[in-house]
C-alpha positions in Angstrom: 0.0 0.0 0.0 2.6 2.4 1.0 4.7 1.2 -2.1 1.5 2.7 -4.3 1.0 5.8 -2.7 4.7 6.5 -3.2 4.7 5.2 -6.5 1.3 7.5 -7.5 3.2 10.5 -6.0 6.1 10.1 -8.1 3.6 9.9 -11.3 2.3 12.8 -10.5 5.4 15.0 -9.9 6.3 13.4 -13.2 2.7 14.4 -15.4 3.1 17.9 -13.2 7.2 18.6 -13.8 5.7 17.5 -17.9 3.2 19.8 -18.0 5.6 22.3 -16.6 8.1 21.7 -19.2 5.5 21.8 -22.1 4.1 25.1 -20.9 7.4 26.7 -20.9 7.5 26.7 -24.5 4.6 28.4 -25.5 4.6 31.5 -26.9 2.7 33.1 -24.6 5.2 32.0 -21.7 8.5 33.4 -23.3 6.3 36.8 -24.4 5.6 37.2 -20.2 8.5 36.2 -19.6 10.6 38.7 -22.0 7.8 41.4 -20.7 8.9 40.9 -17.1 12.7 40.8 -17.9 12.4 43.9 -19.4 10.4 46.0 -17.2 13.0 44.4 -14.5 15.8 46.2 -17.2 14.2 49.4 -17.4 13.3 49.6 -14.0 17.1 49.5 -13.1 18.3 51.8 -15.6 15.7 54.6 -14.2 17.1 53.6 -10.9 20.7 54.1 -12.1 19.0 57.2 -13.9 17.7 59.0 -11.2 20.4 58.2 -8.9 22.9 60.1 -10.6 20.5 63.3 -10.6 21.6 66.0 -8.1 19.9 66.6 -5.1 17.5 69.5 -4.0 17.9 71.2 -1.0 14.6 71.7 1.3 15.1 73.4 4.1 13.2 73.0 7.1 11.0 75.8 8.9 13.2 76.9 11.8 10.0 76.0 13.9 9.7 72.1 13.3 6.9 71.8 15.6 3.9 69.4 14.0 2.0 70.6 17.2 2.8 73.9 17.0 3.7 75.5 13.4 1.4 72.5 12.4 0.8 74.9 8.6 4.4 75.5 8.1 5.4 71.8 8.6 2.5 70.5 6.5 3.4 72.9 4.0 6.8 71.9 3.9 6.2 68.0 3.5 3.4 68.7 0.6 5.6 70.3 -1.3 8.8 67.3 -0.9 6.4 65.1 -1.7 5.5 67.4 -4.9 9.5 67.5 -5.8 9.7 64.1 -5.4 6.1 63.1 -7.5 8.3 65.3 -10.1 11.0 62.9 -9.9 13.7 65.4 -8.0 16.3 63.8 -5.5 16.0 65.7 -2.4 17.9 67.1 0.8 15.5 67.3 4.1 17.4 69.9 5.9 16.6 70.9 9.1 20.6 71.7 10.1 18.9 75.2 10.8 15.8 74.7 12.8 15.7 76.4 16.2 12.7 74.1 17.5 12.0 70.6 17.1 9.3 68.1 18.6 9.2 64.4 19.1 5.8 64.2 16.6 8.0 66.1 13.9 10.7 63.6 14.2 7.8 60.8 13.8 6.2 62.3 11.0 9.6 62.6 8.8 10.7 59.3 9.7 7.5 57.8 8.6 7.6 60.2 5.0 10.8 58.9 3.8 10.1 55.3 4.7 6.7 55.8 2.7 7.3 54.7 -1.0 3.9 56.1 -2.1 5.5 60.1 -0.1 8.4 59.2 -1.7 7.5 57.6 -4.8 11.0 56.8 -6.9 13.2 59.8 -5.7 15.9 59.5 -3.6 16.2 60.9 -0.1 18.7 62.6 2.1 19.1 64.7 5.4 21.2 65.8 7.8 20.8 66.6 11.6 20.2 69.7 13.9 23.4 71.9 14.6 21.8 73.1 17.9 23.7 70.7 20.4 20.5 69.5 22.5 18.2 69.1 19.5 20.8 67.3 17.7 20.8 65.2 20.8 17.3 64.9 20.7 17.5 63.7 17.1 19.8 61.1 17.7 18.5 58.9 20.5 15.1 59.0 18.5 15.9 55.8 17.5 15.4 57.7 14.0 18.8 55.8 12.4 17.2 52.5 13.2 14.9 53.0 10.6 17.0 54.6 7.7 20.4 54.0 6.1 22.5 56.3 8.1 26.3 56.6 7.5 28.8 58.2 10.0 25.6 58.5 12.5 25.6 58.1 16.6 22.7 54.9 16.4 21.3 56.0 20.4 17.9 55.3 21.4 18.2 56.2 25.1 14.9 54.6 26.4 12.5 55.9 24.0 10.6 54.0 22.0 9.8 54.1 18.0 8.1 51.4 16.3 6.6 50.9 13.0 3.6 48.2 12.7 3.3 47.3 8.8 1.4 43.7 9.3 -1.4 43.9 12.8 -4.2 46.4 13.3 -3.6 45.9 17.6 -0.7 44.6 19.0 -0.6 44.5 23.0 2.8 44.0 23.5 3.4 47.2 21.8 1.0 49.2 23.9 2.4 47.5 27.3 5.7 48.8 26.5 5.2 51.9 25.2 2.6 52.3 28.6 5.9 51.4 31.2 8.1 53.6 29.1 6.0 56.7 30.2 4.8 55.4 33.3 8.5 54.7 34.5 9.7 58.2 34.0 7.0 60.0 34.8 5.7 57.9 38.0 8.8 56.2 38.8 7.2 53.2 39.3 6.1 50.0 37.3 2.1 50.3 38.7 -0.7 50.3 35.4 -2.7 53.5 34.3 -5.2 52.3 32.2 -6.2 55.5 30.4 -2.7 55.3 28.8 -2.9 51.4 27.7 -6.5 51.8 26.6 -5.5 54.8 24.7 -2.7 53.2 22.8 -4.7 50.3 22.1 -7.8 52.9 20.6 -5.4 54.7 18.9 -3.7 50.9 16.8 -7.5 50.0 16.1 -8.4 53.7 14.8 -5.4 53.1 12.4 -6.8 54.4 9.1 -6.2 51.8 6.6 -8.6 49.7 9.0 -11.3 52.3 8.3 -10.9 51.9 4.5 -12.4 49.0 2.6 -10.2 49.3 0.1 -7.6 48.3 2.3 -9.4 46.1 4.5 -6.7 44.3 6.5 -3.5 46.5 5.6 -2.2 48.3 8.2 0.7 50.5 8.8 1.4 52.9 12.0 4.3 54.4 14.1 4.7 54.8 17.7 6.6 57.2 19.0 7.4 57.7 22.9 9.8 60.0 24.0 11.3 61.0 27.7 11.9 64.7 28.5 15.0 64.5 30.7 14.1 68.2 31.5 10.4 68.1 32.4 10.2 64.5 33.1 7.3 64.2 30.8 6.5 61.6 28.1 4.9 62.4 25.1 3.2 59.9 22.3 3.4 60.1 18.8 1.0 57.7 16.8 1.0 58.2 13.0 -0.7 56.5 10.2 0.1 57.9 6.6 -3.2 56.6 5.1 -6.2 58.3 3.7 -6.8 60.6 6.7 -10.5 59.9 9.1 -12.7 62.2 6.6 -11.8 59.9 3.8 -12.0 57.0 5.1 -15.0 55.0 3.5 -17.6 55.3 6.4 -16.8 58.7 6.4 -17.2 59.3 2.8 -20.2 57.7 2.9 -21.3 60.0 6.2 -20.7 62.9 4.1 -22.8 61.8 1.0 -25.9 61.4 3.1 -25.2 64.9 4.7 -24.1 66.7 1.9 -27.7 65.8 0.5 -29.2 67.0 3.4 -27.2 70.4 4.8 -24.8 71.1 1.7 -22.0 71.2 4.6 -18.5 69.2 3.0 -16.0 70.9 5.1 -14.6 68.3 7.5 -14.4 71.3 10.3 -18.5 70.9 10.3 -18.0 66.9 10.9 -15.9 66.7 14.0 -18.2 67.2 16.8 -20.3 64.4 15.4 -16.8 62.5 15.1 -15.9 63.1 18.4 -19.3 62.2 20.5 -19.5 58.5 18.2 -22.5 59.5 16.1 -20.0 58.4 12.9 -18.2 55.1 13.3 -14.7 55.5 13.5 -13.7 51.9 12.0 -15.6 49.4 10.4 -14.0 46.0 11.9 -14.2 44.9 15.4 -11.0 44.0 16.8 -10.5 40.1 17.4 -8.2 41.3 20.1 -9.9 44.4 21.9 -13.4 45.8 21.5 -13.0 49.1 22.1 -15.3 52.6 21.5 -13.5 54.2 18.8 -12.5 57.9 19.3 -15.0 58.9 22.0 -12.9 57.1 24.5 -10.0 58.9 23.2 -11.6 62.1 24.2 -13.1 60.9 27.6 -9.2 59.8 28.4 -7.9 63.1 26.8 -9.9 65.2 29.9 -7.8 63.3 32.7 -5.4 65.4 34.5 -2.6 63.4 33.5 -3.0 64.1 30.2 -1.3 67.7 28.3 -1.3 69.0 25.2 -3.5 66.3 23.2 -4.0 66.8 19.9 -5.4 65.0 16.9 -4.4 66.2 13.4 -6.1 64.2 10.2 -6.5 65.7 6.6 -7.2 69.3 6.8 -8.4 69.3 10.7 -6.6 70.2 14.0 -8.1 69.0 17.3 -7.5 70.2 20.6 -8.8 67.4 22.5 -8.3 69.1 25.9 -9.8 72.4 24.8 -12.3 71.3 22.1 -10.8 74.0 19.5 -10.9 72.9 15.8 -8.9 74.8 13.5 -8.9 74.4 9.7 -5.8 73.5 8.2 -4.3 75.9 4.8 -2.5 72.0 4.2 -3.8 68.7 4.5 -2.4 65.8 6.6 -2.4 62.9 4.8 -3.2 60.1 7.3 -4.0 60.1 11.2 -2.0 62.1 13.8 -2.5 61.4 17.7 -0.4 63.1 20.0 -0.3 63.6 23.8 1.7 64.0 26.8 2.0 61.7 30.2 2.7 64.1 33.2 
């Protein structure tokens, strides 16, 4: 019996290793298979091409504060990614800037690893000159995620972490949770509100709100410890389509355009923010959370500073409840607060 079984599964490697062979030699085989060596060829020599174009030098705003020059900085990654789209090689240079924030650093670290920010240019950059924010640079953990030559590779501590394959991952969130509770606290004891936060904030991730890329997911975390203050702040960053156009969003807006004529997004964040438009359209396997609403009842504790949500053309003060329309448009999800 076993001698027929092995003997039928060498027959059919055989027919299957034949039919292999015969197909080989069609026509239409060699024709894919000339098609693909050549868009492999020509794909190399625009590599070769566009790495031997000179670079262009973008210079940073002095103040490289997401949080707080959030138009400036918006501005000037909308127009690298329009040099780049154009096919120009470029420089990020912030050697110059006077002021720079841990959600900055998060937000330019997740650009130049995004193919569809960067499309097919190349990328460069350079660090601060101003001693402590050159400092600040370094132990980022920025290097970690680039190709960085003659660079001090320091991560001090802090914590930043890109996601590419889960929506939620709770090991992630535990971390990032003692990191901040650790310096700030000095001790090892669980705050909730932080943990929950994080873990809203992974299944909020926008490319889990769009259908059209319904299990793709891909977010940074960013934890950083003021030595100064002894606060920790939180970046979380998703460069997807932004909350207002995500699908149930899109669809939220149809139904309302029809009725009010409102499309600004500013007109749709109070509804966003007190649940009456779902926020994601899967539930969690691993956490069943409530969405952005208990963002914003976490956002109100006293341990909580400076929270902000920036996504598309919006700016949130969580803590205040002040919306401000954007000039430039986010393209993605920005969370960021402060443990003190």
């Amino acid at each position: 019996m076993k001698k027929h079984k092995k003997d039928e599964k060498t027959r059919r490697r055989f027919l299957a290793q034949v039919k292999y062979s015969a197909k080989r030699h069609t026509p239409r085989w060699k024709n894919r298979k000339k098609s693909k060596q050549l868009f492999r060829q020509n794909k190399q020599l625009k590599k070769r091409r566009q790495l031997k174009k000179p670079y262009l030098v973008h210079k940073a705003p002095t103040i490289f504060s997401l949080t707080r020059n959030t138009n400036e900085v918006l501005k000037y990654f909308t127009e690298a990614e329009k040099f780049m789209k154009d096919e120009e090689n470029l420089i990020f240079d912030i050697s110059d800037v006077t002021e720079l924030t841990p959600d900055t650093i998060a937000l330019l670290v997740a650009s130049v690893k995004d193919p569809d920010f960067c499309h097919e240019s190349e990328v460069r950059g350079n660090e601060p000159k101003d001693p402590y924010l050159k400092k600040l640079f370094s132990e980022s953990g920025f290097y970690e995620h680039v190709n960085a030559y003659g660079f001090k590779k320091s991560r001090e501590g802090n914590l930043l972490h890109k996601e590419v394959s889960r929506v939620v991952v709770t090991e992630i969130a535990k971390e990032a949770s003692l990191t901040g509770i650790k310096n700030v606290f000095d001790n090892n004891k669980p705050y909730e509100p932080l943990y929950n936060t994080i873990i809203e904030c992974m299944s909020n991730t926008n490319n889990h709100a769009n259908l059209k890329h319904q299990g793709q997911c891909n977010w940074w975390l960013y934890v950083y410890n003021d030595p100064n203050s002894k606060s920790t702040s939180y970046s979380f960053l998703d460069l997807g389509v932004g909350i207002f156009r995500s699908t149930v969003m899109e669809n939220y807006i149809k139904n309302l355009a029809k009725n009010t004529g409102l499309y600004k997004n500013i007109n749709l964040v109070d509804d966003l923010l007190k649940g009456k438009i779902q926020s994601r359209i899967l539930i969690d396997k691993e956490i069943r959370g409530k969405g952005i609403p208990e963002i914003v009842k976490h956002s109100k504790l006293k341990h909580f500073k400076s929270f902000y949500l920036i996504t598309n053309d919006v700016k949130i003060d969580l803590k205040t409840g002040e919306k401000t329309q954007l000039d430039f448009s986010l393209h993605g999800t920005f969370w960021y607060w402060e443990l003190v």
